[in-house]
N, C-alpha and C positions, 0 to 999 in steps of 0.2 A: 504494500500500500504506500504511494506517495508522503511524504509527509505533510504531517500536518502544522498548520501556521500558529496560532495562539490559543484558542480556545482548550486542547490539554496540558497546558499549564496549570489552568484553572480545577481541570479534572485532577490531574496528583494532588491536588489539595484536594479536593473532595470524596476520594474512591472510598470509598466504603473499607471499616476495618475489618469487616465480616469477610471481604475478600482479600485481605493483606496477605503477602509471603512473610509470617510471620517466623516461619522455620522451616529448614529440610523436611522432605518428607523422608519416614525412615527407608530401609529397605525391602522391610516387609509389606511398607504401605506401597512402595513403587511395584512391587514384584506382586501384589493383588491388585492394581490398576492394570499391570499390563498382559497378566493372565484372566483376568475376568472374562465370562463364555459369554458371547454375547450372540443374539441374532444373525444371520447370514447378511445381510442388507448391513447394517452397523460393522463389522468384524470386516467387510470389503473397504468401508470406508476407510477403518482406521488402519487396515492393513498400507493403504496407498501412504497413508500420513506416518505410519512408522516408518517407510522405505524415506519417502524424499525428507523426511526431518532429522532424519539418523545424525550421526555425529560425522557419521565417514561421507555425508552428500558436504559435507563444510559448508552448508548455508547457501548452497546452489550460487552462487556469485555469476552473473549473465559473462561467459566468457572463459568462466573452467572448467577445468578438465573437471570437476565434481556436475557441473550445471549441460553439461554434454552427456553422461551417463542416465542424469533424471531426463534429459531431452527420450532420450532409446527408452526408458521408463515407459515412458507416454506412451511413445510410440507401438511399444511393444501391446498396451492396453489396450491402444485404440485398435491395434489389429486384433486380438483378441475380442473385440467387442462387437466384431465385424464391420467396423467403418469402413471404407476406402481411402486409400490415402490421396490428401491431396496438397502435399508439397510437393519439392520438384522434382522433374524427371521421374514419375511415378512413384516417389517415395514419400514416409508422411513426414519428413522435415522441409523446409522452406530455411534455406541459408540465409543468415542476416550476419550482412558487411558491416556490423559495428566501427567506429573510429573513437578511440580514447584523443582526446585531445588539450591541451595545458599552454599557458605562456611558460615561455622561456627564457626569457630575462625581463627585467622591470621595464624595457621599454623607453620612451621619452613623450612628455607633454611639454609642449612649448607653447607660449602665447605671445604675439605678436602685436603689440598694441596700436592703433591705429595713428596716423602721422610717421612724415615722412624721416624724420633722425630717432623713432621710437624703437628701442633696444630690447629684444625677444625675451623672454623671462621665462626661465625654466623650471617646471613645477616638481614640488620633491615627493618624490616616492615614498611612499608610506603613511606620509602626512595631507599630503595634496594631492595625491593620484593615486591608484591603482591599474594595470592594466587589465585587457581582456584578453580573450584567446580569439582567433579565425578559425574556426574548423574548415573555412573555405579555400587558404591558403596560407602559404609559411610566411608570407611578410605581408605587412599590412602598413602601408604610409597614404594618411592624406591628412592634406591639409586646404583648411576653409574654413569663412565666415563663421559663427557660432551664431546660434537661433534660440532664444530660450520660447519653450513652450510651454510651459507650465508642469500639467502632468503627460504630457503626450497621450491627449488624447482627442479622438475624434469621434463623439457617440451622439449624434443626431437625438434616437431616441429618446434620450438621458439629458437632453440640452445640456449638451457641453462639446465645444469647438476649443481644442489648445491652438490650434492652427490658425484659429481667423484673423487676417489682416495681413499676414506675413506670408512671401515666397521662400520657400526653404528649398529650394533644384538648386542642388550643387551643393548645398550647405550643411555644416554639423547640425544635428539639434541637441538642443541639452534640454534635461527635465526633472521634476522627481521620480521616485519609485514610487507603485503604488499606485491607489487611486480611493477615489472619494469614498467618506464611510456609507455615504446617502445613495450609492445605488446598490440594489437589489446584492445579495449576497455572493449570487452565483455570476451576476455578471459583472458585478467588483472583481470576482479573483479571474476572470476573463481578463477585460481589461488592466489587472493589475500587472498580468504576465508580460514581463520584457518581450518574450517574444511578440503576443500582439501589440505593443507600442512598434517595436523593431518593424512590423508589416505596414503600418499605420503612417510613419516615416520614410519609410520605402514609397506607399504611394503616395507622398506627394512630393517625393524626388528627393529626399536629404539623403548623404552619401556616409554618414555615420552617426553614431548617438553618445550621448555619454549620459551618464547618471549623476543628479548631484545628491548630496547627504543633504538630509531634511532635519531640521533645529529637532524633533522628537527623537529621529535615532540619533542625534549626535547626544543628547542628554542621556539615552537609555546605553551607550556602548561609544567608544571613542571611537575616532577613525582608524584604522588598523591592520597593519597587511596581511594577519594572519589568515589563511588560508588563501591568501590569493593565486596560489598557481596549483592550486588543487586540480584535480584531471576530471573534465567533465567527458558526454560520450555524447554522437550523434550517429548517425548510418552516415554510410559513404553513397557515395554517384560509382558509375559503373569503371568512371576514371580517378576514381581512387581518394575524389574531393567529398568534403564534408556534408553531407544536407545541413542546410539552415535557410527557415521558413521566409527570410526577408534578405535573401541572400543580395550581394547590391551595397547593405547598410549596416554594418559589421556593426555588432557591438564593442567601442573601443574601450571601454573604462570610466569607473566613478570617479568623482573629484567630492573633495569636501565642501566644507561651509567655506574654509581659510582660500581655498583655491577659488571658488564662486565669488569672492569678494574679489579675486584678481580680476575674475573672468570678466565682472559688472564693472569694471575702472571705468566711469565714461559715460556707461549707459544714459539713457534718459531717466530709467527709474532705476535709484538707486540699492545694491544689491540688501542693505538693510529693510528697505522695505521689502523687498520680496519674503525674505526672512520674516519678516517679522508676520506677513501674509499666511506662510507657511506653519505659521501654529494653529492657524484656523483648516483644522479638515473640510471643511466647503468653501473653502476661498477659494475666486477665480482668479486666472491671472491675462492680465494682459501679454499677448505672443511680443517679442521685439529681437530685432535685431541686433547685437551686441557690434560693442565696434571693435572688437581682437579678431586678430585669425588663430586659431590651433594647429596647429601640426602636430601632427601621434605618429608615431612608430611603434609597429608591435612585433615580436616575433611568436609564431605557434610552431609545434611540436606536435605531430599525430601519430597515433600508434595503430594499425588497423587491428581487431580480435571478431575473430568471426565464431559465431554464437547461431542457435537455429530457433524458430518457430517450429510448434509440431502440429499439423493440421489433419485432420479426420474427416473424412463425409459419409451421409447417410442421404441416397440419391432422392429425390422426391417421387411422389408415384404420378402427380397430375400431369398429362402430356403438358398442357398450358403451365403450368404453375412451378413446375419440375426446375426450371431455369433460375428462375428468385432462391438466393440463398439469404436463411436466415443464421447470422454467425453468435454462436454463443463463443466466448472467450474464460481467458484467466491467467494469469501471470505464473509463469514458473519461477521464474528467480526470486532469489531475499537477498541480503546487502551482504553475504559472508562473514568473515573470519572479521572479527573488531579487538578491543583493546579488553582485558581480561574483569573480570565484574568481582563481587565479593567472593565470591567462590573458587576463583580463577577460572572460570569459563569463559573463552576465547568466541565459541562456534553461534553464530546466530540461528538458530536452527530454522527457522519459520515456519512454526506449526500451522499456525492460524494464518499466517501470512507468507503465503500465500497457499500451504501443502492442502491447506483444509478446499479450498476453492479448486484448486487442482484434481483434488478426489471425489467432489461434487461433479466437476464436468465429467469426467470417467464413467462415475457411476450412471449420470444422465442418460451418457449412449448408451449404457447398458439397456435402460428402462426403453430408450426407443425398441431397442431391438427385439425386447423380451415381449414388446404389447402386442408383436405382432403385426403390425400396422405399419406401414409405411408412413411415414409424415406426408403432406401433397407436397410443401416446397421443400427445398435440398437443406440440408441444416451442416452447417459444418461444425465443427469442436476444434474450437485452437487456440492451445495454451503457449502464451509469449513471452519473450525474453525479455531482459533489461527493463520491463517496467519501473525497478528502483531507480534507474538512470533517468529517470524523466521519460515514462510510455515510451520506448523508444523504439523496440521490436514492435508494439501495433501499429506506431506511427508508420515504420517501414511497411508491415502487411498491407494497411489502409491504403499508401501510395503504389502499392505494388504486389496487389491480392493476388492469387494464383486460381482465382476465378475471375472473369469479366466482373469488375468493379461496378456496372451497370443494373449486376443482377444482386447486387449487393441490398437487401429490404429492410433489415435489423440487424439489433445487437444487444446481447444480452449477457452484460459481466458478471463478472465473480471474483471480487477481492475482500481477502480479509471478512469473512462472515464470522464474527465472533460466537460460540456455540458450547457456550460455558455454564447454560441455565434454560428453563424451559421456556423457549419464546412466545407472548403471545398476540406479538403483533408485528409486523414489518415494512420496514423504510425502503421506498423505490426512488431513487434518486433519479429524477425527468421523467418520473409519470405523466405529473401534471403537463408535459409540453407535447405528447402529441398522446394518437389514440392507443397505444401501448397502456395508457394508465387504466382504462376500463378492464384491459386483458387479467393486468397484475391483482386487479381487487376481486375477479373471479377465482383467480386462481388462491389468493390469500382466502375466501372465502370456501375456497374447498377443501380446504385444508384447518376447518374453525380459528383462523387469526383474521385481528383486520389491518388495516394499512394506518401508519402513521406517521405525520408530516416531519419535515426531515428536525432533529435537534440540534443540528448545529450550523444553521443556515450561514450562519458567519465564515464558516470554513471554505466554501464556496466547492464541496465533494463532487459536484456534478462534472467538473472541469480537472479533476484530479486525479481518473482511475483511466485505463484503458478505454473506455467506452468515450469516450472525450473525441479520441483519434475517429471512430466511427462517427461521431456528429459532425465534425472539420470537414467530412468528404459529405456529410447534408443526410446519415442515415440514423432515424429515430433509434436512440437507443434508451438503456436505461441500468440502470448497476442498484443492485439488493442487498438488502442487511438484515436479519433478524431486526427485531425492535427493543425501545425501553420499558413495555411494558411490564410490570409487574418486579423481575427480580433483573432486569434488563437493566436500568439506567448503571446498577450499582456496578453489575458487571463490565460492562463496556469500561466504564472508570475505570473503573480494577485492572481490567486490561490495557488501556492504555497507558495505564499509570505505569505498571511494574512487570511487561512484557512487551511491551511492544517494539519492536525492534532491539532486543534482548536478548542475551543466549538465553532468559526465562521462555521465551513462547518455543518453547520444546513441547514433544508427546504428553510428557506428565509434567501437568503445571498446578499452579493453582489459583481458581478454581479447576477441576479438572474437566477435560475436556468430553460433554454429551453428546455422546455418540448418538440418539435417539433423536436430539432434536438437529443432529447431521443429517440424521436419512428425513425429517420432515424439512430441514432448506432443501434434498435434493430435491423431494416432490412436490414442492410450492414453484421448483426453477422447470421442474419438468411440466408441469403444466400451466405454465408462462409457453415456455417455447412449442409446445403442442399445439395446443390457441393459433400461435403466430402463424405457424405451418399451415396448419389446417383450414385458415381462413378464405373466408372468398375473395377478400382486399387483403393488398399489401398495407403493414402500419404507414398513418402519415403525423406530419409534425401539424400540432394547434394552426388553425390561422391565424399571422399575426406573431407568431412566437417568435422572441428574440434570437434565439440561436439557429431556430430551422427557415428563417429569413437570411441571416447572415449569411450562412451555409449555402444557402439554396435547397434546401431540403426539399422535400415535396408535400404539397400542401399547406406549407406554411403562407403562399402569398396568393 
């Protein structure tokens, strides 16, 4: 599961002590959790979750030799299940060109202040700059105008233009991070993403971006290099270059407040007021021209790790209908091998994140195949890589499906289903945005739960699982959680308090993991994507809806 932004912070203060790792569990208690006789349905699931959590998978890491074995895992299942394979060249993996990619030295910011004997001033690393990386190439030099925009943003709907009144072709733009607390939850953490500002800057011609430090994070954490040449990842192009979505408009590096005061020498409005604008979260800003030039130099470093997607089909039976696939997903990887915890446990295991959702898709195809029935449309099963990297294996699949992307209809994820208590309600993150929502409240209702609105709207979840990548190319999707109801709120806490991305979310945790209310998420997912299949229409997005508008979705306009 992506991380998450602020709101479990507030959880580890709140989790419940009823849920606390208060102590080891002894031996005896481990060795009766992991021999307990359970069900045939239960006993498959958790068998899938003891393989890929094991100690020896090392935390599936998207790109090792441990996360390449759980890859043939799948694989293995899915033929066992009787899918057809539908990765390449007849196989059920689908190769993904990942690129690790880092700066390589601190680079250079220079400012050049407008008039004609004005001597370039050069900003210091650490304190006034930071660089970025290019996953598009190994050097990176431009130099131009600087544009301040505010937050970089351009959202009509939302009445807010950063842009209006300024031409920015050819030109840097600088801006904050982030974006207003005043819109809608889910499409604040849209627009909050560098990346859509990066796209947003591209069209309307700026040839780079920088980021300035805003008077709130400079009081909550100083400016600071650490971690600035951390190795981020994207997919490659066929010629060996990085994908990035606003390619064109490199992200070159943040500057501080101290640097921003260089940057405004001059300006019309002076850089204190903007500052001082910026402690108001709804404050607009006036777009302007600044009178420096920048020049940046950067250098990147990429390292290519090729990692797979494992993709399954289950052919449709409708001559008509047979073509539309509807793709259910899930993330194979967890973030590896980390720094050693009280225990000294090194191994992230990812029980719950992501092995549990992994042994739900498995089990799914099972249930297709056992009913008997053919689905009418084709339904694929494919669990993908480097999601911890930022979606980055669905983002590849999305761009580069190993079906006609046309017949692409839905999507229906599986991250991190927490299943530590007996659910009795559940969270569909994009119900509400297209006809997918009426499907999920049949199917939670045949299952006796009902649907409940998401709790932590602030997080903006809809934009932050795999299923994200599916709405960018305009297909109705939606990603599921058990709910808070009843012994739910305290648990989710508990869980993200004190396993979440932990060597804690292993097999045997605590609370311990309900196998029963596993196999009732498979059959609430299995009769979500039954629905879908079987339907006489393909899902469409709400009319009007913000992101199947943006996208182009269908039905949305």
């Amino acid at each position: 599961m992506l991380r998450f932004i602020a709101a479990p912070l507030a959880m580890m203060a709140l989790a419940s002590t009823a849920f606390a790792q208060t102590a080891d569990l002894s031996p005896v208690q481990k060795n009766s959790i992991l021999n307990a006789e359970l069900p045939a349905d239960q006993a498959a699931m958790k068998a899938h979750v003891m393989f890929l959590a094991s100690d020896e998978m090392r935390g599936r890491d998207a790109g090792s030799p441990e996360f390449n074995i759980a890859a043939q895992y799948v694989a293995s299942q899915f033929y066992a299940a009787g899918l057809r394979p539908a990765g390449d060249d007849g196989s059920y993996l689908q190769k993904v060109p990942l690129l690790a990619y880092k700066p390589v030295s601190q680079g250079s910011f220079t400012l050049t202040p407008k008039g004609k004997n004005a001597a370039p001033v050069a900003l210091t690393f650490g304190t006034e700059y930071l660089p970025s990386a290019d996953p598009t190439r190994a050097e990176t030099n431009v130099s131009a105008q600087v544009v301040f925009v505010g937050y970089g943003l351009t959202a009509p709907t939302l009445g807010r233009d950063d842009y209006k009144g300024v031409d920015v072709r050819g030109k840097i733009v600088a801006f904050f991070g982030g974006a207003p607390k005043s819109f809608p939850g889910e499409e604040r953490a849209h627009f909050g993403s560098p990346t859509t500002k990066a796209s947003i800057a591209r069209a309307h011609g700026a040839i780079g971006f920088i980021t300035i430090e805003t008077p709130a994070a400079a009081k909550a954490r100083p400016f600071s290099p650490q971690g600035w040449d951390r190795v981020r990842m994207t997919w490659a192009h066929a010629d060996g270059t990085g994908f990035f979505a606003a390619e064109g408009t490199p992200a070159l590096g943040s500057i501080s407040m101290v640097a921003a005061e260089k940057l405004f020498a001059g300006s019309r409005t002076p850089w204190a007021t903007v500052a001082k604008l910026a402690e108001d979260d709804a404050a607009k800003f006036k777009a302007e021209v600044l009178p420096a030039t920048l020049s940046v130099s950067l250098k990147t470093e990429t390292t290519p790790v090729t990692s797979y997607n494992v993709a399954g089909m289950i052919p449709g039976s409708d001559p008509t209908l047979a073509k539309e696939v509807v793709v259910l997903s899930a993330h194979l990887d967890h973030i590896g091998v980390g720094r050693p915890n009280a225990k000294g446990d090194t191994i992230n295991n990812g029980a719950m994140d992501n092995a549990v959702g992994i042994a739900t898709l498995i089990e799914e195809a099972k249930r297709f195949k056992a009913s008997g029935k053919a689905p009418r449309r084709s339904i694929l099963f494919l669990a993908v890589t480097a999601e911890e990297k930022g979606l980055v294996g669905a983002d590849y699949f999305a761009h580069n499906p190993t079906v006609p992307k046309a017949n692409l209809v839905a999507n229906v994820n599986l991250d991190m289903p927490i299943i530590t208590y007996k659910f009795t309600d559940i969270i569909v993150f994009g119900a509400p945005r297209t006809t997918l929502g009426p499907i999920v409240e049949r199917a939670a209702k045949g299952i006796g739960v009902t649907i409940s609105p998401d709790p932590l709207p602030d997080e903006g979840l809809f934009v932050r699982s795999d299923h994200y990548r599916f709405v960018q190319q305009g297909i109705p999707s939606v990603f599921l959680w058990p709910g808070e109801g009843g012994p739910g709120k305290a648990a989710v806490e508990a869980f993200l308090a004190n396993n979440y991305h932990r060597p804690s979310d292993e097999l045997v945790q605590t609370p311990p993991i309900d196998w029963e209310s596993g196999v009732r998420f498979i059959e609430v997912n299995y009769r979500i994507a039954r629905e879908i299949a079987d339907a006489d229409v393909r899902p469409l997005w709400n009319k009007g809806d913000f992101f199947g508008t943006l996208y182009g979705g269908p039905g949305a306009k």
